[in-house]
C-alpha positions in Angstrom: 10.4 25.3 54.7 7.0 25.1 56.1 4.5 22.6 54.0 0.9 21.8 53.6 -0.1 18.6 54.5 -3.0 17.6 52.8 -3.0 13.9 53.7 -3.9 15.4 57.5 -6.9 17.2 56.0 -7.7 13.6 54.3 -7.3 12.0 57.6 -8.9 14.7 59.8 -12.0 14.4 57.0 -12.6 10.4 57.4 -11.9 11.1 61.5 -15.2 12.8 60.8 -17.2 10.5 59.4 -17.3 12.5 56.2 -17.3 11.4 52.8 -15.8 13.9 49.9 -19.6 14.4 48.3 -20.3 15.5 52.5 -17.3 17.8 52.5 -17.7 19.1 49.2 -21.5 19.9 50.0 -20.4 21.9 53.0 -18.2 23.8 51.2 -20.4 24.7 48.4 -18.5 22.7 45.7 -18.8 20.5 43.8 -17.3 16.6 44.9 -15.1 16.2 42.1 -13.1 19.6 42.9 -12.6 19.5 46.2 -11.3 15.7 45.7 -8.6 17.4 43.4 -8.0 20.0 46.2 -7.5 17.6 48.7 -5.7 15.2 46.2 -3.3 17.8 45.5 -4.3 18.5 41.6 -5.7 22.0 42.5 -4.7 24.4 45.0 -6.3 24.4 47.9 -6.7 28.5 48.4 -6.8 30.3 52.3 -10.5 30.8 51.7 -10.8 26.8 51.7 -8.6 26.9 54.1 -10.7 28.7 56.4 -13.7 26.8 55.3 -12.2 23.3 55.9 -10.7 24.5 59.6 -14.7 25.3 59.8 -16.3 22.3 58.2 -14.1 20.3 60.4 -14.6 22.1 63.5 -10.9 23.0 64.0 -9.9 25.3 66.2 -7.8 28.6 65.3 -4.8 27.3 67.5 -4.8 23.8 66.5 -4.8 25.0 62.8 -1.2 24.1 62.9 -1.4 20.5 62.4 -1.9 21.0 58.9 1.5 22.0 58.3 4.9 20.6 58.4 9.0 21.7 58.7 11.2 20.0 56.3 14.6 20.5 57.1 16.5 20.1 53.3 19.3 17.5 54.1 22.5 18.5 54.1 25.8 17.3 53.1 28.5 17.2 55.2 32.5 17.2 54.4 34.6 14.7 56.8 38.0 14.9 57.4 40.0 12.1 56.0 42.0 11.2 59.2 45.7 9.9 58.1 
């Protein structure tokens, strides 16, 4: 399962030198939603997407280091050995 990693768009913001009023203004939103976007309390849509990868300065190809594999962890039987 491939996730979104929104702490990396936290850390990639401060990298920056960008505060979340500084994002938010170059986004054309308002501070307080783009904190819950990046906070995880609203969804952060592929239009912000888009905009952050901009705002930031990110690169097309590098846009994958937003995003993470989780592998679900799996149980495995053992042989009881006599």
């Amino acid at each position: 399962m491939v996730e979104f990693n929104r702490n990396r768009v936290k850390a990639e913001r401060i990298a920056r030198g960008l505060s979340v009023e500084e994002m938010a203004k170059k986004m054309g939103i308002h501070a307080g939603t783009y904190s819950k976007k990046e906070n995880g309390k609203l969804r952060i849509t592929v239009e912000d997407l888009s905009l952050i990868f901009t705002v930031l300065g990110i690169p097309e190809k590098d846009c994958g280091i937003f995003f993470t594999t989780s592998v679900a962890n799996m149980a495995t039987n053992k042989k009881k050995v006599n």
